[in-house]
N, C-alpha and C positions, 0 to 999 in steps of 0.2 A: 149286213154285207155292204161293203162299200165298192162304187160300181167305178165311179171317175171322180175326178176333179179341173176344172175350169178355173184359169186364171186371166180374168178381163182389165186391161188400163182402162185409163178413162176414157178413152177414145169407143170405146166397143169394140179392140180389138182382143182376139183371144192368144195372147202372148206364151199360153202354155196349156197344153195339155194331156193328163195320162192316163190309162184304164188299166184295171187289174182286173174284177170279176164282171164286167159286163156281159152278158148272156148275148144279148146283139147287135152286133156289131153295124156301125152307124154304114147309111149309101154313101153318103156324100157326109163327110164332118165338117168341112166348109159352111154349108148349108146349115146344117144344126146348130153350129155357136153362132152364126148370125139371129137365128131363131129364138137362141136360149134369150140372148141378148137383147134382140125385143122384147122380146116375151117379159123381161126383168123389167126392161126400163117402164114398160108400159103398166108393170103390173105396181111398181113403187110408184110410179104418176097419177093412176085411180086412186093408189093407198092414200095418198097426201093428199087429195082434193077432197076424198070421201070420208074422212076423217072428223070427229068433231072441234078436236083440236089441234092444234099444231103436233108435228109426231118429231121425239126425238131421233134422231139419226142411229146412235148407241142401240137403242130398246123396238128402234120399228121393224118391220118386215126380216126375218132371219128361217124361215123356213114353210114347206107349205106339203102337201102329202097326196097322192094319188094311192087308186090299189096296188097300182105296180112299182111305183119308187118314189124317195123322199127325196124333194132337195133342200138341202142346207144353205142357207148364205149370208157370207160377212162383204163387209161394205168398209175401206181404210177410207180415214180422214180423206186420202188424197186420191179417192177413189177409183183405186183398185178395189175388185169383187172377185172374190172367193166362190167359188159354187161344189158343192160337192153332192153326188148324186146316189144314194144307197137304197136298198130295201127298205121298203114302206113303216117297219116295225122297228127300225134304229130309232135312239134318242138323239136330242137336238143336237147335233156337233157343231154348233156353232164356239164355243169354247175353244175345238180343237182348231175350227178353222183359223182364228185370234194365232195359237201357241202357233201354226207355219206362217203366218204373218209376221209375226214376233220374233222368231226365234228363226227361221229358214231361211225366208225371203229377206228380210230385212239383211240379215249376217253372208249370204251368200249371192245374192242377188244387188240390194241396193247399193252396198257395202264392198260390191265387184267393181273396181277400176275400170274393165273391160266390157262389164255391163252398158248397153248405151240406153237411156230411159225408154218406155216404151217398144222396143225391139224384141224378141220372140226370143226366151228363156233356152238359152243352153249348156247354161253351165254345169258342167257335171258334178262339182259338189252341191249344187244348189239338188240337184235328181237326185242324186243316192240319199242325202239326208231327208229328203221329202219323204222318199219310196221308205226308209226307215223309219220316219214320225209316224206315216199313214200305216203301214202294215203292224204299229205299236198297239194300236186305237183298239180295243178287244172287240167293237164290231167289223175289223176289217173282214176274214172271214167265216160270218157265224151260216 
């Protein structure tokens, strides 16, 4: 079951955000994308230090699992991050998270005149096709 998804610029700001089956609902979501958002940066900054080797960008860090939810996450060259948050028992969506990169954000977002970089997503083709790919995903409501 897929709960949310987060979309960070490079800055750590959270430029878009939507939930379908989250069960509870956030006090403060302000609060919590700043959180998620350390919580990321800080946890890819151990990943790379603690490492024995150098870690490809592509192949590092892309998801991680609690008893109560799984997060997903892709990382674009020009980092922008993807986060998406579901039931602990999905498989890895990081594939899926790439095809709304690819294919949503890129065509409806980047690709918007009107768009101004870094600004807080409201285009509404860029929503409904989102809300379309995600609800496609067969674990969106399992």
């Amino acid at each position: 079951m897929i709960y949310n998804i987060y979309i960070f610029n490079k800055s750590g700001v959270c430029i878009y955000y939507e939930e379908w089956n989250r069960k509870k609902p956030s006090s403060n979501l302000a609060e919590e994308q700043k959180l998620l958002f350390g919580m990321l940066y800080s946890l890819k900054s151990f990943l790379s230090k603690s490492s024995p080797r150098p870690m490809d960008p592509s192949t590092a860090f892309h998801c991680f699992k609690t008893t109560t939810y799984k997060l997903h996450f892709y990382e674009t060259l020009s980092s922008v991050k993807f986060i998406i948050l579901t039931d602990p028992n999905t498989p890895d969506l990081r594939d899926e998270l790439k095809k709304v990169y690819s294919t949503v954000f890129i065509d409806y977002v980047i690709k918007n005149p009107l768009y101004e970089p870094n600004s807080i997503i409201k285009c509404e083709l860029f929503i409904t096709h989102l809300n379309q790919m995600i609800k496609q995903i067969p674990y969106y409501n399992i």
